[in-house]
C-alpha positions, 0 to 999 in steps of 0.5 A, a space after each residue: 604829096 610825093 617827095 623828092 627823090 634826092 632831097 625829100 622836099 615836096 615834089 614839084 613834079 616829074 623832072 628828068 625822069 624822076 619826082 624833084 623839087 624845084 631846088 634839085 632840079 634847077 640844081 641838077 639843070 645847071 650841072 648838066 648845062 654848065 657842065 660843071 666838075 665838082 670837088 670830089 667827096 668820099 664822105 658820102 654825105 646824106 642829103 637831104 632838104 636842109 643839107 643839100 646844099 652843102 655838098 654839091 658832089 655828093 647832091 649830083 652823085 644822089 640825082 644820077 643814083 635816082 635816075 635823073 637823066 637829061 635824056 628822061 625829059 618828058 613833056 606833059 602830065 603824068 597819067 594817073 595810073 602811073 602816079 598811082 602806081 608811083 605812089 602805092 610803090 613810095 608808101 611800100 618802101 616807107 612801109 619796108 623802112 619805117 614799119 612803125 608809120 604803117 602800124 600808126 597808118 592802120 591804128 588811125 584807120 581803125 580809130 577813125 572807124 570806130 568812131 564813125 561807128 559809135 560817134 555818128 559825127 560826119 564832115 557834112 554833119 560837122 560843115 553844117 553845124 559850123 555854118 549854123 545851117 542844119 536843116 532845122 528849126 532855129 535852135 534856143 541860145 542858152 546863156 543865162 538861167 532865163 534863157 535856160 527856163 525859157 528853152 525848157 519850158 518850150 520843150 515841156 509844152 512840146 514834148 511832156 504829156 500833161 498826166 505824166 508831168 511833175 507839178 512844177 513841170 505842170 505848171 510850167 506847162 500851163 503857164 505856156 498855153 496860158 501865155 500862148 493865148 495872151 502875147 502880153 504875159 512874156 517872160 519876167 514882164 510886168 504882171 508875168 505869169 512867170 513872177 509867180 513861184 519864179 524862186 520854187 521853179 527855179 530850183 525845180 529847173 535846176 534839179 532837172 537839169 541836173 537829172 537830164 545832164 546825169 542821164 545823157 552823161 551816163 548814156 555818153 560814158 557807155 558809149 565812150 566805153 564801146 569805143 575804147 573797147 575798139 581800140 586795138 589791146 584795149 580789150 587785153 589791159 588788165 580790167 582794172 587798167 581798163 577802169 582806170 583809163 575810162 575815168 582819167 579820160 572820159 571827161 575829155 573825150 566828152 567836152 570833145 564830143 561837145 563840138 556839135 552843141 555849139 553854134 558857129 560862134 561857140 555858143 551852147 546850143 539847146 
């Protein structure tokens, strides 16, 4: 957004020569118009958005030092070039005055690429997430522990060769094929498979569940730790303040990065 040139409010477009506002051009309208003679001000007051109207002189003295001229009217839109320009001139002189914007400018650029690189995350990855259309099979909603069994259990028949298997996984293997070629023997009915070992599986469940958060969250805190390590001075901190910022901020940084397992209604996502 382009600012005002007198006030610094946003600009509504190019008005006598310069970018103003609809209030410094309408003012400086009226001035020139009515020809109006204001009282005159060796304060030399500072305007801005919320002051302008309070010293009229010194707002017109601030429209003519900018150049706003009834000669400057032009009709049409500025070309794109020339705002380009405009624009690349207004971010140098912010950058001349207020140096500190442009170090935060180019500390979020290197923060924004830096996680691009470590934490894949697109506007398109993130769109799709949030409209539930991701492209792939409907994913298992997990709200409960049977919920959680079922989901699991899909992905042991899916993924798990037999051979491979713990005996609590085989088992929950065999229960899938098992139940796969009898509809009837569903999850938790009458004369379910499911009803036997339902307590000893349960606890099994749970220990992998636990090993599996323990293994992704280990993975997680590497990757976490390559990110800051691309933060600019990271690098340089003493190791043990180094240590000290990955353990008081790498919990948050992880709840973070759970956006992208939760469906457009805040669900968890297996």
């Amino acid at each position: 957004n382009i600012e005002c040139r007198v006030c610094g409010d946003k600009a509504s477009g190019f008005h006598y020569g310069v970018h103003a506002c609809e209030g410094c051009k309408g003012f400086f309208r009226r001035t020139i118009r009515l020809k109006l003679v204001y009282d005159h001000c060796n304060l030399h007051c500072r305007v801005h958005k919320k002051s302008r109207n309070k010293c009229q002189y010194c707002r017109f003295q601030k429209c003519l030092m900018v150049g706003m001229s009834h000669n400057a009217i032009r009709f049409g839109r500025m070309p794109q070039a020339e705002k380009e320009k405009l624009l690349a001139e207004f971010s140098s002189d912010l950058d001349h005055v207020h140096p500190e914007a442009a170090d935060l400018r180019a500390l979020s650029r290197l923060l924004y690429d830096s996680y691009v690189k470590h934490f894949p995350l697109t506007k398109a990855m993130a769109r799709a997430i949030l409209s539930g259309k991701t492209g792939d099979s409907s994913p298992f909603i997990i709200h409960d522990m049977k919920s959680l069994m079922e989901g699991e259990q899909f992905m042991n028949c899916k993924q798990i060769p037999i051979q491979d298997q713990q005996p609590s996984q085989a088992v929950l293997a065999d229960n899938c094929g098992v139940m796969a070629g009898h509809p009837g023997l569903g999850y938790g009915g009458p004369g379910s498979l499911m009803e036997v070992g339902h307590q000893e599986r349960t606890e099994g469940l749970e220990m992998r569940f636990f090993y599996s958060c323990q293994s992704r969250s280990a993975e997680a805190v590497r990757e976490v730790t390559e990110f800051a390590k691309s933060i600019p001075g990271f690098v340089n901190l003493d190791l043990n303040d180094q240590v000290t910022l990955l353990n008081t901020g790498v919990i948050e940084v992880l709840i973070i990065r759970m956006a992208p397992l939760m469906n457009k209604d805040g669900t968890l996502m297996s």
